[in-house]
N, C-alpha and C positions, 0 to 999 in steps of 0.2 A: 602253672606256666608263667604269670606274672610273677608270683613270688623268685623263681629261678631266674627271672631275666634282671630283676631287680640286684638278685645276686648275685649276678654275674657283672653287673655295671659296677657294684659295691667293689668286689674284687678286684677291678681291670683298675678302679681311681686309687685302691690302696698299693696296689702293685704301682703305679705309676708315683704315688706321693712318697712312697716309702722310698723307691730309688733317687726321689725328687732329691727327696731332704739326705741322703748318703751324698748324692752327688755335690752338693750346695758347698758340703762340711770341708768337700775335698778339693772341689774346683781349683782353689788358689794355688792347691800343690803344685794341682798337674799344669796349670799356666804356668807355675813356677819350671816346671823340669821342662816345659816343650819350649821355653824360651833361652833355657841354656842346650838345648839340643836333644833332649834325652825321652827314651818314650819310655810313660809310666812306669813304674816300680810292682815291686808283687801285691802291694797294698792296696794299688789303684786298679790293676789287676783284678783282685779278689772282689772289689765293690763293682767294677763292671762286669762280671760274671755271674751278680747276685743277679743284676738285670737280665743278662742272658737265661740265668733260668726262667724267667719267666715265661717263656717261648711265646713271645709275643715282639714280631719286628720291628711292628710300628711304633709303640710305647716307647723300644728304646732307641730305634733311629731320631723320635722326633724330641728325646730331653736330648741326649748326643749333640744333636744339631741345635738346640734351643741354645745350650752353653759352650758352641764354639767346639766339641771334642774336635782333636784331631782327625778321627776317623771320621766324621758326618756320619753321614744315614747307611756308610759300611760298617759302622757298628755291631750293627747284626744284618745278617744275611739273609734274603729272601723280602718277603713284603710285597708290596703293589708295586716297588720299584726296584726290582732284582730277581732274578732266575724261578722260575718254579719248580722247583723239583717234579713235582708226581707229574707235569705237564712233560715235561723232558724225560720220564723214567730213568733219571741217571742214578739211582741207586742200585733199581734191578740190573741194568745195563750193566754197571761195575760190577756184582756179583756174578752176572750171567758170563762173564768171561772166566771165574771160577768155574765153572759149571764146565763150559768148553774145555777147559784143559783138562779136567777130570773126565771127562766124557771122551777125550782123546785118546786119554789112557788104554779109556775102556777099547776103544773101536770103535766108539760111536760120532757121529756127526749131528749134533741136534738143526739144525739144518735143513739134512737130508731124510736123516733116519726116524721114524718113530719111535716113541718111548714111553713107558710110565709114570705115572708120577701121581705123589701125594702132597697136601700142601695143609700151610696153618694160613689164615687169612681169609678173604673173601674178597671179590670181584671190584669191591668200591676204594679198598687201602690203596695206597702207594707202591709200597714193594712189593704185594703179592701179586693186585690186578695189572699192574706193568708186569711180569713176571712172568706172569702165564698169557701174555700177550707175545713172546719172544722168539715163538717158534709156532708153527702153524702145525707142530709133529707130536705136541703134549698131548696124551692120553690121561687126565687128569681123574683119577678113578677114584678121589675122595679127597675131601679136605671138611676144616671143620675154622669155625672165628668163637665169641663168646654167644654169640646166638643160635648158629646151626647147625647142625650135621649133613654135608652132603657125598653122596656115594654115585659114582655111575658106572657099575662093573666093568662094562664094554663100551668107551665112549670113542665113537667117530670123532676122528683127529679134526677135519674139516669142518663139520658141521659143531664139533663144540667150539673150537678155534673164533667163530663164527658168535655163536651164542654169548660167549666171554665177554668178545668185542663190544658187545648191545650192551651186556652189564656193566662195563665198563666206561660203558659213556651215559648210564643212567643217574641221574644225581642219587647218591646217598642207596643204591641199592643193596641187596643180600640175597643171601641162597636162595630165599623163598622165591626172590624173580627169577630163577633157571624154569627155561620154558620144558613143565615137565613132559611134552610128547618128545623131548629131544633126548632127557635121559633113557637109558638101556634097561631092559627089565631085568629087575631084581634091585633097582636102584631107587632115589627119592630123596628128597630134604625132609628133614624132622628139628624141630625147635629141639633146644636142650632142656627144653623147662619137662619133657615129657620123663616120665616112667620107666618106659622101655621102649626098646626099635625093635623089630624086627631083621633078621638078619635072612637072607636068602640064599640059596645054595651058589648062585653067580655073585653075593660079595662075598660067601667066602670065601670064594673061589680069590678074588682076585684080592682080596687082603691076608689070604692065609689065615683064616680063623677053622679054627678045627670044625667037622663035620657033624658035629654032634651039639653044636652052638644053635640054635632059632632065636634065641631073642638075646640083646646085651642092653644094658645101661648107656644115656648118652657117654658117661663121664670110659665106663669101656671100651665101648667103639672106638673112642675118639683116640683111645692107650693103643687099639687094634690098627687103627688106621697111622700109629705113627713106628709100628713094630713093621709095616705093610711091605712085602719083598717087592718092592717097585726099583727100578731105574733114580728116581730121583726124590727126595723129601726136601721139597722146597719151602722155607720156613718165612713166611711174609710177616709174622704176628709177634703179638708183643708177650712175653712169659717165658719161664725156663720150662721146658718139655720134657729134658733129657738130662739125667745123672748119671754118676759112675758107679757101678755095683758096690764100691767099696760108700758111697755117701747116701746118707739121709735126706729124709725132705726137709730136716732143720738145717743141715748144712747148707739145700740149696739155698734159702731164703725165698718162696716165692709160693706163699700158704694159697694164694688164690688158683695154684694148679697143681695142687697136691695128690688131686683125684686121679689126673691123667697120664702125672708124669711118669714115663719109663725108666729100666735102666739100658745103657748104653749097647749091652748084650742082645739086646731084643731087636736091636734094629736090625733091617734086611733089606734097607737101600741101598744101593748101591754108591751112590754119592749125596751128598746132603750140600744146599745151596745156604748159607747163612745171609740172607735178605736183610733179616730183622735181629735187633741186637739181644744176646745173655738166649737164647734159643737152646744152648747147651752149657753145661758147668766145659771147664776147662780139662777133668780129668774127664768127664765123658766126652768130649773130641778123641784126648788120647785113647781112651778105653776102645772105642769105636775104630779108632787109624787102626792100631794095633789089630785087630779083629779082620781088615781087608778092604775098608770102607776107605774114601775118599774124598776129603771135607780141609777146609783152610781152617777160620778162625772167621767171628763176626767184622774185627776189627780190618781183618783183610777183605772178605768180600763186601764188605758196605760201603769202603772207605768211599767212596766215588763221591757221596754225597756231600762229606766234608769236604773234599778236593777240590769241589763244583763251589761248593763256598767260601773257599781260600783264592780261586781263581775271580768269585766277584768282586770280594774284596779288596783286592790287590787294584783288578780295571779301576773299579769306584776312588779308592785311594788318586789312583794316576789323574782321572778325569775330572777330580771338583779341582787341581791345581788350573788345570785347561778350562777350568768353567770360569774361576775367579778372574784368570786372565781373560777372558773373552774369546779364547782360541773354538772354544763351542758354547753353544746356548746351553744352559739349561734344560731345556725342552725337548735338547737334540740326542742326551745324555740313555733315555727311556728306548730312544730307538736305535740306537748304536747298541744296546745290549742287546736289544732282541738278534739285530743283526747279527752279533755273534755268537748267539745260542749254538748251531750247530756246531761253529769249530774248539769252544772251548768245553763240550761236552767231547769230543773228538781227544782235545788235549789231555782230559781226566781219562778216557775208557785206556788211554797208547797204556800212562801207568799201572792199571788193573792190569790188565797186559802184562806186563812189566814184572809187575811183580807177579805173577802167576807161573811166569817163564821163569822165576828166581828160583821160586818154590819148585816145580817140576821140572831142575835140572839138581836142585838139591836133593831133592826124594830120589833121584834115579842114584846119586854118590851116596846116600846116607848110612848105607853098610862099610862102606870101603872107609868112611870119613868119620865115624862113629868117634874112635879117637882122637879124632880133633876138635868134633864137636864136646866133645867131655872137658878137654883143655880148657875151650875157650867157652863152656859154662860154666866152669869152676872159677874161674877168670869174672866173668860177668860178677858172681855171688859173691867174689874177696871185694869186689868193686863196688855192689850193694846195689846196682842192677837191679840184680834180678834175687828174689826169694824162696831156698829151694821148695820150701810148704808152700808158700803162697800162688809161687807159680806154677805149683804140679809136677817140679823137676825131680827127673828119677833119680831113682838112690843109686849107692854102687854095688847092691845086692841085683836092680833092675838092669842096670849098665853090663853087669857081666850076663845076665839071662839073655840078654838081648846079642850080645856079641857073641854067645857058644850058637845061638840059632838063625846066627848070618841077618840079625836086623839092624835098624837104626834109629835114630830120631827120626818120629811122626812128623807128618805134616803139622800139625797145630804146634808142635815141640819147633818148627825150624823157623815158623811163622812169629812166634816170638824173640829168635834169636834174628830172624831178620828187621823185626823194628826196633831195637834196641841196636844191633850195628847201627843201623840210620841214627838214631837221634843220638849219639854216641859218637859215632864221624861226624856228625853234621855240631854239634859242638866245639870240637873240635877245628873244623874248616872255618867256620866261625869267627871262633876267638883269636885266628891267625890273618895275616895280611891277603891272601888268597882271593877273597870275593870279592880283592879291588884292584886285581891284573887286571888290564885295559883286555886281554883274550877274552876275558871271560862274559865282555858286553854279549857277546852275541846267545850266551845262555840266556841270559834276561831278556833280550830280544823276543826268541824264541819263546819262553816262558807265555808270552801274550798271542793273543789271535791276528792273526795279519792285518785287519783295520785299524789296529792299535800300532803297530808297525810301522804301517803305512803313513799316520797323521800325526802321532806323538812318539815316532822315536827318540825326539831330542830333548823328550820332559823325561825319561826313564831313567834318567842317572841319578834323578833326584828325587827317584821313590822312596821314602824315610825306610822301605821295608827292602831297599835294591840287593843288599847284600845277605839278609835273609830267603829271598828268593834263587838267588844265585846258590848258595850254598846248597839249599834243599833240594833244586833240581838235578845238581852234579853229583851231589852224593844217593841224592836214588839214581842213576841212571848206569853210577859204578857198580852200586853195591848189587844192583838186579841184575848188573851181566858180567859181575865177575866173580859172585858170591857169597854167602853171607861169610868165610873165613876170611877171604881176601887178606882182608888189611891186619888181620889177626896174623895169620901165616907168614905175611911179611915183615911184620914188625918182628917178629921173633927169629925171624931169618936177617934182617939190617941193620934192627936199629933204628929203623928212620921215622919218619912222624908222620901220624895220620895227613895234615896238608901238603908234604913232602912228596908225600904214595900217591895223594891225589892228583897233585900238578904234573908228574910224572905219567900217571893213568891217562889224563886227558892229552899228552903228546904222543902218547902209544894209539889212543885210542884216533888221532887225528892225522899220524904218520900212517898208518893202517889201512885209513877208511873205513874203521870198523864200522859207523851208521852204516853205512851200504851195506853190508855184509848182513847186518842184523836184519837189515827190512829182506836183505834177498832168503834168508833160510825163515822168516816168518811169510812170507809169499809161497813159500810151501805147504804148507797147512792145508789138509785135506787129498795133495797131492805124493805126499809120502806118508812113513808113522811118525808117532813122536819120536820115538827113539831115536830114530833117525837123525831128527830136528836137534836133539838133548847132543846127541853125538858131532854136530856141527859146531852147535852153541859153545861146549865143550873145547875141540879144537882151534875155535877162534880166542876162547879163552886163555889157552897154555901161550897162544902168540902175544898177546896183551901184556899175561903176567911176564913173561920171560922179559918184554923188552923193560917192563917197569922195573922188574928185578935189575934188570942191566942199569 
């Protein structure tokens, strides 16, 4: 035990000297560019990102800060003086609005209704124990982390709901603390270190393992538990699980779960939550969509947590300018963030949103729109985008199979066509005069939580980041309610230029009132189907493009 602590100290001074002396060599540059106006280059970039890896906040907020960076101790995100994640569950929160819209699909309300569910994780992680804290409806009938296997055939939604909550507030707990008078017979935790489990006729009842199974291996349970015909496979844990029938476990790359992994065929969830990142290869999403299943991509249901740390950033930025003037103490800085913990976790979950609403008005046109989606990813790949092997993009052997049997592009397939418009437009917006129309303050406004509003509206024109902010919010806020084709469709129809469609978009979208429009058919939810919803979203649509067409 001493020896590891020793080694851990050894570690944490080489990680800090090492970034020390990169930093020392570059300092003068980066003085040199923030005094002609410029922020870093990809050079200085790259050495501040070696820091980042280190995932240690304080090491690189407090060299950052020791040599003046521009950023201070927003450097890196998080630390004793910035947001907590697992405290805020704003990663599960972002994903769990995946979960909703796929569970819409279904008829379901997790909410209201009871469900099933299997999970990767355990009660004490971030994504999985916020996760399964989300709904008081989970019927949690197995999950598994690298230490445990747990099973509960028949579990009381309430009373596990309950039991979760205790683990989840127990420092550093595991499966083994589930109080076992609470599990359902046939059910039990078992270490993975052991031999075999015992399988019972109520789990295989509720994991679908054949009748003639009594005992399996931790490492095939664990393969049984993630094939499990449940409601939901919510995935909190770190490892790739799932592959595509057609790949190896050499392709996956990820030898330390070689034992357990599936292929894509086998699953029998219903929806799959991507909590936790690489959870699945990219052709097993599609294999799986394909199949009748209902799943985004990691990069869309997790994003929340970046967003949450794009939005501390940005405050941090604003407020050491307000610190150095004296407009706030220092001291006052710690507690103005807490104060707006709620609203800018509010501000991250509206996006998940957002884009969820993108994605499940895409997937409802993706038959009809097949040919344009093909256009505009052959378009992406003459562009160097996108990869057609690398990214999993079908052939024109799959394009035509898919269009003689009335299909389209998969959810995980539109999921990538919708970040790539974004960063794609938002280059674009960009590199034109757009994000410094005087209209466009009140994006940036907006951008920040209302006490920030409130005190420093008149510091925000000179956030070095004002115009990257601006840009990013307008362009996701088009592309999620008008399309991923949108501004493809149109250019090909005008001529005109992505900041051109834009400034246009936003006088449609303000001549209209479409905000209103949009919060009124998302205040339905629950009150009608989604179709319904898709079918409004839709018609608000065709009035937008038409006048920006005009």
């Amino acid at each position: 035990r001493h020896s590891l602590a020793r080694l851990d100290a050894a570690l944490d001074q080489t990680v800090r000297h090492g970034v020390d002396a990169a930093l020392q060599l570059r300092i003068r540059e980066w003085l040199a560019l923030e005094h002609d106006g410029r922020l870093p280059g990809k050079e200085a970039r790259r050495t501040l990102e070696m820091l980042r890896k280190a995932e240690d906040e304080e090491p690189a907020n407090e060299i950052a800060g020791r040599y003046g960076y521009w950023l201070g101790d927003a450097f890196a995100s998080g630390g004793s003086e910035g947001y907590d994640h697992k405290k805020m569950g704003i990663t599960a929160r972002g994903a769990w609005e995946s979960v909703k819209w796929h569970f819409a699909a279904l008829g379901l309300n997790p909410d209201t209704d009871d469900f099933t569910a299997v999970g990767v994780g355990d009660m004490s992680g971030d994504v999985f124990g916020n996760g399964m804290l989300l709904s008081e409806h989970i019927r949690l009938v197995a999950a598994f982390d690298h230490r445990h296997v747990f099973i509960d055939p028949s579990p009381d939604p309430a009373a596990s709901f309950t039991e979760r909550s205790r683990m989840f507030a127990l420092p550093r707990s595991s499966w083994e603390d589930y109080d076992e008078a609470l599990i359902s017979p046939g059910g039990g935790v078992w270490p993975r270190s052991v031999k075999s489990v015992p399988v019972s006729q109520q789990a295989r009842t509720a994991l679908g393992i054949d009748a003639t199974v009594s005992a399996l291996s931790p490492d095939d349970l664990i393969s049984a538990i993630l094939a499990a015909p449940v409601d939901l496979l919510w995935n909190g844990g770190i490892g790739t699980y799932v592959r595509a029938s057609s790949e190896s476990n050499a392709d996956v790359g990820d030898r330390s779960n070689d034992a357990v992994r599936i292929d894509a065929t086998r699953l029998r969830a219903r929806v799959v939550g991507e909590g936790g990142n690489l959870g699945f290869t990219q052709a097993a999403r599609i294999e799986y969509s394909l199949g009748g299943g209902l799943m985004n991509t990691d990069f869309i249901d997790n994003s929340a947590g970046v967003d949450t740390s794009d939005h501390e950033v940005n405050i941090k930025i604003l407020l050491a300018d307000a610190i150095r003037d004296g407009a706030i103490p220092a001291s006052g800085r710690h507690e103005l963030l807490n104060e707006m913990t709620g609203e800018v976790a509010d501000l991250v979950l509206r996006h998940n949103y957002g884009q969820n609403m993108a994605l499940a008005v895409a997937r409802a046109q993706a038959p009809s729109l097949l040919h344009v989606h093909v256009r505009y990813l052959r378009k992406l790949i003459r562009d160097k985008r996108l990869n057609a092997e690398q990214d999993e993009l079908p052939g024109e052997r799959e394009i035509a199979e898919r269009r003689s049997s009335g299909g389209g592009l998969t959810n995980p397939e539109l999921a990538l066509l919708l970040a790539h418009t974004k960063i794609s437009a938002a280059e674009d917006v960009l590199a034109s005069s757009l994000p410094d129309d005087p209209y466009l303050r009140r994006v940036l406004d907006a951008y920040f939580p209302a006490p920030m509003r409130a005190r420093f509206a008149d510091r925000m024109d000179a956030h070095p980041l004002r115009r990257e902010i601006i840009t990013t919010s307008a362009v996701n806020e088009m592309i999620d309610t008008s399309g991923t084709t949108f501004l493809f469709r149109l250019i090909e129809e005008t001529g005109a230029s992505v900041p051109d469609i834009t400034r246009a978009w936003l006088v449609a979208r303000e001549v209209f009132d479409m905000s209103a429009f949009w919060h009124q058919v998302e205040d339905l939810a629950g009150r009608v189907g989604i179709a319904a919803q898709i079918t409004l979203l839709l018609e608000g649509r065709k009035l937008t493009e038409r006048a920006v067409r005009w």
